[in-house]
C-alpha positions as CSV (number, residue, x, y, z in Angstrom):
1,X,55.2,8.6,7.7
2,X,55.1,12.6,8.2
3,X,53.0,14.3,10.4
4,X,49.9,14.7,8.1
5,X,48.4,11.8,6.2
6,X,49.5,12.5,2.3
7,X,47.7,12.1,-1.3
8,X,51.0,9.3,-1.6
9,X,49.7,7.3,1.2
10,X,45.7,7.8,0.7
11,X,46.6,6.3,-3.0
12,X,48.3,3.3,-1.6
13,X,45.3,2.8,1.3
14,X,42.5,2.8,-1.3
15,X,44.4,0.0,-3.6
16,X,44.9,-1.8,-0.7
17,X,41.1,-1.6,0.2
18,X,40.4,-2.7,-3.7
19,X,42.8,-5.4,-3.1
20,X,40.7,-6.7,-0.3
21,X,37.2,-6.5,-2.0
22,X,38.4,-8.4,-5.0
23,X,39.3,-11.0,-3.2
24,X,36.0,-11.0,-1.2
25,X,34.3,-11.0,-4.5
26,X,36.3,-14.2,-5.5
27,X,35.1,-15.8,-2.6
28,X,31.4,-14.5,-3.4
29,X,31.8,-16.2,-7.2
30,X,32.8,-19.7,-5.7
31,X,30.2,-20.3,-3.7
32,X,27.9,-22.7,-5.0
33,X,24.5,-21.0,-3.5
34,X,24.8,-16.7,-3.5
35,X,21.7,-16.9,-0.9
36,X,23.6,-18.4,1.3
37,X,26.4,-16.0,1.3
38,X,24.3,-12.7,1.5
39,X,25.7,-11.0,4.4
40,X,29.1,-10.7,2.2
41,X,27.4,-10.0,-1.0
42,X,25.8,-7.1,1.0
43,X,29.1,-6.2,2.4
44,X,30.8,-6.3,-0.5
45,X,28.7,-4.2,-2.2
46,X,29.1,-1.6,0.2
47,X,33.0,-1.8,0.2
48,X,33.0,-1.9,-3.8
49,X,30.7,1.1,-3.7
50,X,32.9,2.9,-0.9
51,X,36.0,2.2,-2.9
52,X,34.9,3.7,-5.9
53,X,33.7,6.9,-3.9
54,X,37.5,6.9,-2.8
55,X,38.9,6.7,-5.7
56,X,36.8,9.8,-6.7
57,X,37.7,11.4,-3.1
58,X,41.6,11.2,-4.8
59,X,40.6,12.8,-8.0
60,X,38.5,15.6,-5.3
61,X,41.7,16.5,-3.5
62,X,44.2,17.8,-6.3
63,X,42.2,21.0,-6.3
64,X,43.7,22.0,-2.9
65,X,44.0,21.6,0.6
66,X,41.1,22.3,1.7
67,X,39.9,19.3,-0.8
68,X,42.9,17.1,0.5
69,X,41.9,17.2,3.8
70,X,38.0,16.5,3.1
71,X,39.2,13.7,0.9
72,X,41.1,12.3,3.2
73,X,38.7,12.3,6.5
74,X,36.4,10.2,3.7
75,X,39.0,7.5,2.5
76,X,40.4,7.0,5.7
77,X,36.6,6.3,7.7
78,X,36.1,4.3,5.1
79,X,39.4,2.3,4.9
80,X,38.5,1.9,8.7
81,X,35.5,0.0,8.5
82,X,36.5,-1.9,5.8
83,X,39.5,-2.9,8.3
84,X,37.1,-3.8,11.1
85,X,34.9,-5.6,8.9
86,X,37.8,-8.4,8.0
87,X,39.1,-8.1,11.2
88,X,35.9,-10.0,12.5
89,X,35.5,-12.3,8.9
90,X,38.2,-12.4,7.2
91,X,37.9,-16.0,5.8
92,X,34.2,-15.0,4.1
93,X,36.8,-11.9,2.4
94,X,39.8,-14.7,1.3
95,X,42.1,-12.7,2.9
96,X,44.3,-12.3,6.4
97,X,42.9,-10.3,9.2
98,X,45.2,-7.8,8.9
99,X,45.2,-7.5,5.3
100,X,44.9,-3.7,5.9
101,X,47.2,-3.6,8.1
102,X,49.5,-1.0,5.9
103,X,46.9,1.3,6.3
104,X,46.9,2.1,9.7
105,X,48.9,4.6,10.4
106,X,47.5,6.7,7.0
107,X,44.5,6.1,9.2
108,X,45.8,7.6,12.2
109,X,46.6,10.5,10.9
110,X,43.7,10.9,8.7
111,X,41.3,10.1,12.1
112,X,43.4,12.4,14.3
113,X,40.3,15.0,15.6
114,X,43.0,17.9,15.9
115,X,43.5,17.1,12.1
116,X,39.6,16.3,11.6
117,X,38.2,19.4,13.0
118,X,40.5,21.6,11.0
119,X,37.5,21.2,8.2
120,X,34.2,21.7,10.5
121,X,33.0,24.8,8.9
122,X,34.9,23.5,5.7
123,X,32.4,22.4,3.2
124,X,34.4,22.1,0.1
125,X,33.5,23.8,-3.1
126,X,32.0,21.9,-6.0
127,X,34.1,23.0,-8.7
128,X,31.5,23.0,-11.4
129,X,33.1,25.5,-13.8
130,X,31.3,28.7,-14.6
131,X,28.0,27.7,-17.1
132,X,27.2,24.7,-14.2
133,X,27.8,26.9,-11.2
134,X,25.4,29.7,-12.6
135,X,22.7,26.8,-13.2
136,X,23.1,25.6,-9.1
137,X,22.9,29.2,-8.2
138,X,19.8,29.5,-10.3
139,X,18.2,26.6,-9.2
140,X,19.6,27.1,-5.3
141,X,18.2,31.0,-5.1
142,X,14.6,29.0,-7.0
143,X,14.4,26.4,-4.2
144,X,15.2,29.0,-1.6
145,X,12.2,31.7,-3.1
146,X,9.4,29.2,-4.2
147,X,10.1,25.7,-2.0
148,X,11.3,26.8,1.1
149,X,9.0,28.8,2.8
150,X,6.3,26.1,2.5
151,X,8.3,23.3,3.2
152,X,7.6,22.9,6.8
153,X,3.8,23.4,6.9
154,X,3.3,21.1,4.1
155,X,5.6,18.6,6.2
156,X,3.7,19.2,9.8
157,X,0.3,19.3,7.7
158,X,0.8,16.5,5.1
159,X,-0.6,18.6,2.8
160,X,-0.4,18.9,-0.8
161,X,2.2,20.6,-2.9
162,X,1.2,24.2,-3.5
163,X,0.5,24.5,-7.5
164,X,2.2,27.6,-7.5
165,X,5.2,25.2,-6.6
166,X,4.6,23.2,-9.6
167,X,3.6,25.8,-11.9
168,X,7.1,27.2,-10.9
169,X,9.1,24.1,-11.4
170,X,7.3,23.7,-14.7
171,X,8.1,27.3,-15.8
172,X,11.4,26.7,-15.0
173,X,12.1,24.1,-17.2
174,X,12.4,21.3,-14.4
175,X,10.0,19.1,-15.6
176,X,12.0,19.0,-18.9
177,X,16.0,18.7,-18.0
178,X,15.9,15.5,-19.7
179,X,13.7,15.4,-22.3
180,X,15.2,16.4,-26.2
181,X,14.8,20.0,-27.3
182,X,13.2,18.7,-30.6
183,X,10.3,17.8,-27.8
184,X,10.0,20.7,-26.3
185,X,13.2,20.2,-23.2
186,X,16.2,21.2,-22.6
187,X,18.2,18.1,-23.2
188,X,20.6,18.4,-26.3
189,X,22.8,15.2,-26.0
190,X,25.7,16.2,-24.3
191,X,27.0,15.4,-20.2
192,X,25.7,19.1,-18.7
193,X,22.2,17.3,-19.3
194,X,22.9,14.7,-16.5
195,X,25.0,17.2,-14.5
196,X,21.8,19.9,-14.8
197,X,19.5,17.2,-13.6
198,X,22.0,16.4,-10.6
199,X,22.4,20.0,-9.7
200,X,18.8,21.0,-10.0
201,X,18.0,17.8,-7.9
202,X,20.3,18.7,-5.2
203,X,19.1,22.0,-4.9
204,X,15.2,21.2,-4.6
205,X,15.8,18.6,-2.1
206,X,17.6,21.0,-0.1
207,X,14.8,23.3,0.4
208,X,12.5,20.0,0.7
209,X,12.5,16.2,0.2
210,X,8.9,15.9,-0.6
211,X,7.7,18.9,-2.1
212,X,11.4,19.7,-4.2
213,X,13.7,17.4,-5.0
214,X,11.0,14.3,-6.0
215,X,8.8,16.5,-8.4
216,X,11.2,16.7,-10.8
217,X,12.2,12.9,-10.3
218,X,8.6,11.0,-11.5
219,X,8.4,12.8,-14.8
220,X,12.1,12.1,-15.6
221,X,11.7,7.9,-15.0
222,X,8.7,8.1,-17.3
223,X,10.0,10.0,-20.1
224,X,13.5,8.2,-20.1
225,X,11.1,4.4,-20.6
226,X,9.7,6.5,-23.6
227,X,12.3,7.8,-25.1
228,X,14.1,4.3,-25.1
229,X,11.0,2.3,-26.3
230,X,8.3,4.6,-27.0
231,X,6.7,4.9,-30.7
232,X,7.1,7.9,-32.8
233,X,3.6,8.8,-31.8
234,X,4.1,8.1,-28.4
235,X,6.7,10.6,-28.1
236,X,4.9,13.7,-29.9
237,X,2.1,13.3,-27.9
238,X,3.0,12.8,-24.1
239,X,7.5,14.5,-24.0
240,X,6.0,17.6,-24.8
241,X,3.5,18.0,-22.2
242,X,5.5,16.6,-19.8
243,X,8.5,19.0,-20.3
244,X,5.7,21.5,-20.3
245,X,4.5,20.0,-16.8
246,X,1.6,19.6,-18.6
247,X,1.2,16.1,-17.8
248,X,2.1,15.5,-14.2
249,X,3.4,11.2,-14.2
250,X,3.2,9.1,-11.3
251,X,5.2,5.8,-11.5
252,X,2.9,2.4,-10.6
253,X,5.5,-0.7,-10.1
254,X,5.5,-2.0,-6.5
255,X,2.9,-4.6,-5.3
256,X,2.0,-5.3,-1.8
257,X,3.4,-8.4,-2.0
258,X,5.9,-7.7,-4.4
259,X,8.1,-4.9,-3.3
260,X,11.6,-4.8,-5.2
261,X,11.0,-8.4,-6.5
262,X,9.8,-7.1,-9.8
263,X,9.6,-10.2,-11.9
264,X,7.1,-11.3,-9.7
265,X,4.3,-8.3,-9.9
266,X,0.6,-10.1,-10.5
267,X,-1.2,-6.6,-11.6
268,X,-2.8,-8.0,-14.5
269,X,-3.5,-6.2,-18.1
270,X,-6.2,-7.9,-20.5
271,X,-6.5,-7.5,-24.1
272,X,-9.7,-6.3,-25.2
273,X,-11.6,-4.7,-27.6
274,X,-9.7,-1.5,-28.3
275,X,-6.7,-2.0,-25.5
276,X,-6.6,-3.6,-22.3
277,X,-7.9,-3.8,-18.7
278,X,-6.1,-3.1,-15.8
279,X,-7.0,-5.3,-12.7
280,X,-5.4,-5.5,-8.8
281,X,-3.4,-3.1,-6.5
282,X,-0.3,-1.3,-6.7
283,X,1.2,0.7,-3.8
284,X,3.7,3.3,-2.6
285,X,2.9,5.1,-6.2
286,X,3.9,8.5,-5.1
287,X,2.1,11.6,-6.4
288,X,-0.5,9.2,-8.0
289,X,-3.4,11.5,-6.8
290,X,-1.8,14.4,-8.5
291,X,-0.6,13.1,-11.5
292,X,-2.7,13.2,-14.6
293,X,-0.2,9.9,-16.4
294,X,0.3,6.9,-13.9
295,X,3.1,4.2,-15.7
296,X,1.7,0.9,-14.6
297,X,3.8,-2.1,-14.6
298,X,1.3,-5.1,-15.7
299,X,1.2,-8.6,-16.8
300,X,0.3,-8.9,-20.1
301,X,1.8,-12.5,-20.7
302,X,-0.9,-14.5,-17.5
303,X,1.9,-17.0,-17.4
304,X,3.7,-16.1,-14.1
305,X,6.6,-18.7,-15.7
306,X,7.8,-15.8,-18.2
307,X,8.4,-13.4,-15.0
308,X,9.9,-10.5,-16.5
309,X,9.1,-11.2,-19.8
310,X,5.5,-11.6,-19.4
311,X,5.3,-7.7,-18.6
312,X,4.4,-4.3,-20.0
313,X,3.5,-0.8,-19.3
314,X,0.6,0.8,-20.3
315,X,0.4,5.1,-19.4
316,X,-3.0,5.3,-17.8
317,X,-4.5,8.5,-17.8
318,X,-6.6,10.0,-15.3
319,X,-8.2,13.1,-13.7
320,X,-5.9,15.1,-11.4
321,X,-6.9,15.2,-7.9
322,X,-6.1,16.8,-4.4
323,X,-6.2,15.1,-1.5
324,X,-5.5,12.0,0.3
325,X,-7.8,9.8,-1.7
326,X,-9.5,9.5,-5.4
327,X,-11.8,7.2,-6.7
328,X,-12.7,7.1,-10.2
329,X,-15.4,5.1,-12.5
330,X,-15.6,4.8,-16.3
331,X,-18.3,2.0,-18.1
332,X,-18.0,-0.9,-16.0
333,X,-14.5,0.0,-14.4
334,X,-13.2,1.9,-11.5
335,X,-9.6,3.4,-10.3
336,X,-9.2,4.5,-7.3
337,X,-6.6,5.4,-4.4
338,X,-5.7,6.3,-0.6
339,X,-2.6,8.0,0.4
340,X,-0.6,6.0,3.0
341,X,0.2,8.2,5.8
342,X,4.1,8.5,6.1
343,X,7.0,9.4,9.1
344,X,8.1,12.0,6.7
345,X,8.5,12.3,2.3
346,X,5.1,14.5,2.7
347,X,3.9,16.8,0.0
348,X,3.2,14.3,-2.8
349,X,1.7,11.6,-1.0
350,X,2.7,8.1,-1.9
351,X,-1.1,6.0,-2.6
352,X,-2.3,2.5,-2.9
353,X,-4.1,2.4,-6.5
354,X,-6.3,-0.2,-7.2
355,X,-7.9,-1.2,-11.0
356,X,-11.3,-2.9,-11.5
357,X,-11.3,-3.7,-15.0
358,X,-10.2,-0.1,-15.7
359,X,-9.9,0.4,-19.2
360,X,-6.4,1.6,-21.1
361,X,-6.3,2.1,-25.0
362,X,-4.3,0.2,-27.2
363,X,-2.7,3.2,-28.0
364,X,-1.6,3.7,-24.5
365,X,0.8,0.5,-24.5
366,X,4.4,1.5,-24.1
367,X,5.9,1.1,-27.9
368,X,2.7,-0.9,-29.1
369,X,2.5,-4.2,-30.0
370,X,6.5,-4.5,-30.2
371,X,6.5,-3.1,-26.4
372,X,4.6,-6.4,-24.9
373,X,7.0,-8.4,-22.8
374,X,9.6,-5.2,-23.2
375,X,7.9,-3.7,-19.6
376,X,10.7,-4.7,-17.6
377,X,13.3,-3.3,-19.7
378,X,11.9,0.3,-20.2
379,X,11.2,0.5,-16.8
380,X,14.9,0.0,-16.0
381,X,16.1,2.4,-18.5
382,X,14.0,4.9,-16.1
383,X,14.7,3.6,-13.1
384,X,18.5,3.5,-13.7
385,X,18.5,7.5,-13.8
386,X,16.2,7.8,-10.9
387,X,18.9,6.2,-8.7
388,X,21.5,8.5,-9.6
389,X,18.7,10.9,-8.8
390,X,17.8,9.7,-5.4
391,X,21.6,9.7,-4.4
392,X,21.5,13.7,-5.6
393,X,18.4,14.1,-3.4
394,X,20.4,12.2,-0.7
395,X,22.9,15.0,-1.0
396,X,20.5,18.2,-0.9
397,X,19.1,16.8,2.4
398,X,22.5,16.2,3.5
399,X,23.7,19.3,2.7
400,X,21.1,21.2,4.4
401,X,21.2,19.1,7.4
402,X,25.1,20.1,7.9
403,X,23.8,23.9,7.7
404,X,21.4,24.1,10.3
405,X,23.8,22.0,12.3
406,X,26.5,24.1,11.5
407,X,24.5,27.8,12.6
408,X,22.7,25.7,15.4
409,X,26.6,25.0,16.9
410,X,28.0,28.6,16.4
411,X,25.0,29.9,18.1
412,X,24.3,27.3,21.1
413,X,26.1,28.1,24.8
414,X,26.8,25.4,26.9
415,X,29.3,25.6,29.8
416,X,30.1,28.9,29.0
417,X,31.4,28.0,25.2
418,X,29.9,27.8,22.0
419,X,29.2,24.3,20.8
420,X,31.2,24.7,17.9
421,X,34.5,25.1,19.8
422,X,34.3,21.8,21.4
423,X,36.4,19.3,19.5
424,X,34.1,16.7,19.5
425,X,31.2,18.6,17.3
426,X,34.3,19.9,14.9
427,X,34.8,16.5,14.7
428,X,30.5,15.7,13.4
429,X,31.0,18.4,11.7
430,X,34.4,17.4,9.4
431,X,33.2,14.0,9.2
432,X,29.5,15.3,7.6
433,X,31.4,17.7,5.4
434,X,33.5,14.9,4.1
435,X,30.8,12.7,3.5
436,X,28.5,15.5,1.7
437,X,31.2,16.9,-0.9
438,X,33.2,13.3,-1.7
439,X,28.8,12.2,-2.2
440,X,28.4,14.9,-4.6
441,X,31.5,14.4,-6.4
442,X,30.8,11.1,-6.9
443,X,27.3,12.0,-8.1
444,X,28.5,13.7,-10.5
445,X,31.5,11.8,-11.6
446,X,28.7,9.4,-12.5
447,X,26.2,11.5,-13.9
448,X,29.0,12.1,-16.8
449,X,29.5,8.2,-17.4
450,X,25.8,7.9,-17.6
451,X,26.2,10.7,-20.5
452,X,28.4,8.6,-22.7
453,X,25.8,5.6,-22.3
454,X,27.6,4.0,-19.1
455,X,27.4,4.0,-14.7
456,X,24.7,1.8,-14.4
457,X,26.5,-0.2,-11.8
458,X,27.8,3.1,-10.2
459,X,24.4,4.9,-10.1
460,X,23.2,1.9,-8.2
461,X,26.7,2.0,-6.1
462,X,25.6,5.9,-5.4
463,X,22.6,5.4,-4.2
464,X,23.5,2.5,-2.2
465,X,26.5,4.0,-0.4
466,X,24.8,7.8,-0.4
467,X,21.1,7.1,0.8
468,X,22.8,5.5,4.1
469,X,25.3,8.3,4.8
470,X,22.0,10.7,4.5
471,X,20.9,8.9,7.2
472,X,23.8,9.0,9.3
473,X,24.3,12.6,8.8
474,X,21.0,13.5,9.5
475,X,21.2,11.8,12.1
476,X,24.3,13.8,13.8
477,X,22.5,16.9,13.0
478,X,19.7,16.6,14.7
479,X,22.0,15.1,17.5
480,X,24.0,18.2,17.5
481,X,20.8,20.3,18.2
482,X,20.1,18.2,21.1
483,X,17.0,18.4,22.9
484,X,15.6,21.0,19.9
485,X,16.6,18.6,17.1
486,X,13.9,16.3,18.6
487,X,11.6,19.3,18.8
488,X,9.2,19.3,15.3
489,X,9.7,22.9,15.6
490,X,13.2,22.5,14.5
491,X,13.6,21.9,10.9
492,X,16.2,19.5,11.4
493,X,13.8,17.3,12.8
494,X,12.0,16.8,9.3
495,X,15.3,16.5,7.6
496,X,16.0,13.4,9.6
497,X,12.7,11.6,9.1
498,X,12.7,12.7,5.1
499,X,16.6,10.7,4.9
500,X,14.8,7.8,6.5
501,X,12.9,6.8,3.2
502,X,16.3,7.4,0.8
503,X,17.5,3.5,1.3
504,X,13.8,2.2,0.5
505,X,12.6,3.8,-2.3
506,X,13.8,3.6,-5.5
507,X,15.3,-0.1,-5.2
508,X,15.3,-1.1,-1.2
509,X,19.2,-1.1,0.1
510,X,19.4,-4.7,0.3
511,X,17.7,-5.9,-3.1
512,X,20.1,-3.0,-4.5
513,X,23.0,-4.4,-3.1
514,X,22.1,-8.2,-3.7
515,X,20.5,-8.3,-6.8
516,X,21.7,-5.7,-9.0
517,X,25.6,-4.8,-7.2
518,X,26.7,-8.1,-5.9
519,X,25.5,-10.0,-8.9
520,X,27.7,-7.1,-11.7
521,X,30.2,-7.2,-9.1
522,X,30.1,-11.2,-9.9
523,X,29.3,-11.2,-13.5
């Protein structure tokens, strides 16, 4: 084994890895009850989702050394924990306890901090070619102009997202990224419209969470449900608007008692004369108040047997409003909602909206008649691009973190010596790095297969695998800044509440990993 961990040996500790989470996902598929096994489907998940990163982390390192090295930092923390994880239960994993035992001294080297700390002020380019790279720097130098400079008083203030902030977004193009030209976006079929959506998402979330990078994310799950099931009509009358961010869209799908477990939602919709009416509560719908198009996920079948099958969505339209709260009435029927105050993910508010026989036109049910029972399904085809969203918001915040870290470290005596010449934060430092740019890559490796009508699983996998790295490096940020990192001053300090929410929304970690990874992992 040389001196320095090489691309030869990486190769051969990633198939080793896969080696070891096939085998735990043998185990998984011969056990008679998966709820009983869901500390290794969760585990699994993770590992599957880590060695997929790696394997992108491999394809990230032939552009050059600076790539190697960031590539290898990744594989071989990850290689590590898988190692310690079937060190402790290797029977659940059907394999020996040192299964990865070949991997260790690749390891070593790859962990060595003199090695490591080479790349702490290394981030790695994103090798985007020239058309993608001018559309980040647009959207970077955007964020930077128009987010930024209100990002921390609409944080400290929980206030509302400046319209001159959306009308910017809108004007843009944001609001339309994915949405066909023939509509009025900028979407003409190929894979630079996923990778725009990615780039632009990254970017906003860098300058801020709540008032960037999840504007843009709303309108997109909405549109995508239309475009796959919406009616002719349907489409000429709300795309266009909302590429013009005419139309601002909140999305209406968890319950209070019925958070991921969407099957199970009670939120009832009643045929009536003309359309339907909505009755009950729906909660965390973010930027509800806002938005002028919530998409509500209701029951149109009232037997609770059919689940899934019994349900529909139905765009309800509504007043836009400031505010924390809203309360609408119309003939006998009233809509109304109150923000739920938040640790962080401020700026569009996320509101509890209930429906008292509030009415919606027939005209307003997701792909008309044909569309009952198909709610479940459209929402999916939306919520399957937000993921791969939220993992690119995961990397924005990420990102930034790992700057203001970074400058924070270069500029903070202590003992006489700069921070950032201690080994130890050149060691934070690497380690984020590595974790940001193989995130990123990976991100984007899947925003392509999405393009070509695939990544489902890996979108899920991104956002499983990227949401809890944002909250580890985050975390090591703020930690780096010490004392000040705690300080609400400090930016950093709303960077590492923000990352908090990435594993909840969007599909909660552990329904993610259980219900959707484990169970294709299975299939």
């Amino acid at each position: 084994m040389p001196v320095v961990p090489t691309l030869e040996h990486a190769w051969t500790a990633v198939e080793a890895a896969r080696a070891v989470v096939d085998s735990g996902i043998e185990c998984a598929k011969r056990a008679a009850d998966p709820d009983a096994n869901q500390a290794l489907i969760y585990s699994l998940a993770h590992a599957a989702s880590g060695a997929e990163m790696s394997a992108t982390a491999l394809e990230y390192a032939q552009h050059g050394p600076a790539e190697e090295r960031l590539a290898h930092i990744f594989i071989a923390r990850f290689v590590s924990d898988l190692a310690a994880t079937i060190w402790a239960r290797s029977s659940d994993w059907g394999v020996d306890p040192g299964a990865l035992e070949s991997a260790r001294e690749y390891v070593a080297l790859a962990t060595n901090p003199s090695y490591v700390s080479q790349s702490s002020h290394e981030p790695g380019a994103a090798h985007l070619g020239d058309e993608l790279e001018m559309v980040a720097e647009t959207f970077r130098k955007f964020a930077a102009d128009k987010i930024a400079p209100h990002a921390e008083a609409i944080h400290r203030h929980d206030l509302d997202i400046p319209a001159s902030i959306i009308g910017a977004v809108a004007d843009l193009g944001c609001f339309g990224l994915s949405i066909p030209t023939e509509f009025g976006g900028s979407a003409t079929g190929d894979a630079n419209d996923y990778m725009a959506m990615i780039i632009a998402t990254e970017a906003l979330s860098n300058a801020s969470l709540g008032a960037g990078g999840s504007l843009i994310t709303r309108p997109e799950i909405l549109a995508r449900a239309i475009e796959a099931g919406g009616t002719a009509e349907q489409k000429q009358r709300w795309l266009p608007s909302i590429a013009s961010g005419e139309t601002l869209c909140a999305v209406a799908v968890t319950e209070p008692d019925f958070g991921s477990d969407v099957a199970g939602l009670n939120v009832t919709a009643t045929a009536t004369d003309g359309g339907w009416l909505l009755n009950g509560t729906k909660t965390w719908c973010t930027f509800a108040g806002r938005a002028n198009a919530l998409m509500v996920l209701a029951r149109t079948n009232p037997d609770t047997d059919a689940r899934h099958r019994g349900l529909s969505i139905l765009v309800v339209d509504k007043p836009s409003d400031d505010g924390h709260e809203f309360r609408h009435t119309a003939d006998s029927g009233t809509l109304e909602g109150r923000a739920i105050p938040t640790l962080g993910y401020r700026g569009m508010h996320s509101f509890e909206v209930s429906f008292n026989d509030w009415f919606v036109p027939a005209s307003n049910l997701l792909g008309g008649t044909e569309g009952i029972g198909r709610g479940f399904y459209l929402q999916m085809a939306g919520f399957e691009n937000g993921r791969i969203q939220t993992a690119a918001r995961a990397v924005g915040v990420m990102q930034r973190a790992w700057e203001l870290a970074r400058d924070y470290a270069d500029q903070r005596i202590v003992f006489g010596t700069a921070i950032a010449d201690y080994q130890l934060t050149q060691v934070k430092l690497a380690t984020m790095a590595s974790m940001i740019q193989i995130s990123r890559q990976f991100a984007y490796v899947v925003a392509r297969r999405m393009a070509n009508g695939d990544g489902a699983l890996e979108a899920a996998m991104a956002k499983a695998y990227v949401c809890k790295a944002a909250e580890w490096v985050t975390r090591e940020a703020l930690q780096i800044h010490g004392g000040m990192g705690y300080a609400e001053e400090y930016e950093v300090s709303r960077l590492f509440v923000d990352a908090r929410v990435l594993s909840i929304f969007e599909g909660a970690d552990e329904t993610l990993c259980l219900k959707l990874i484990g169970r294709r992992l299975m299939a």
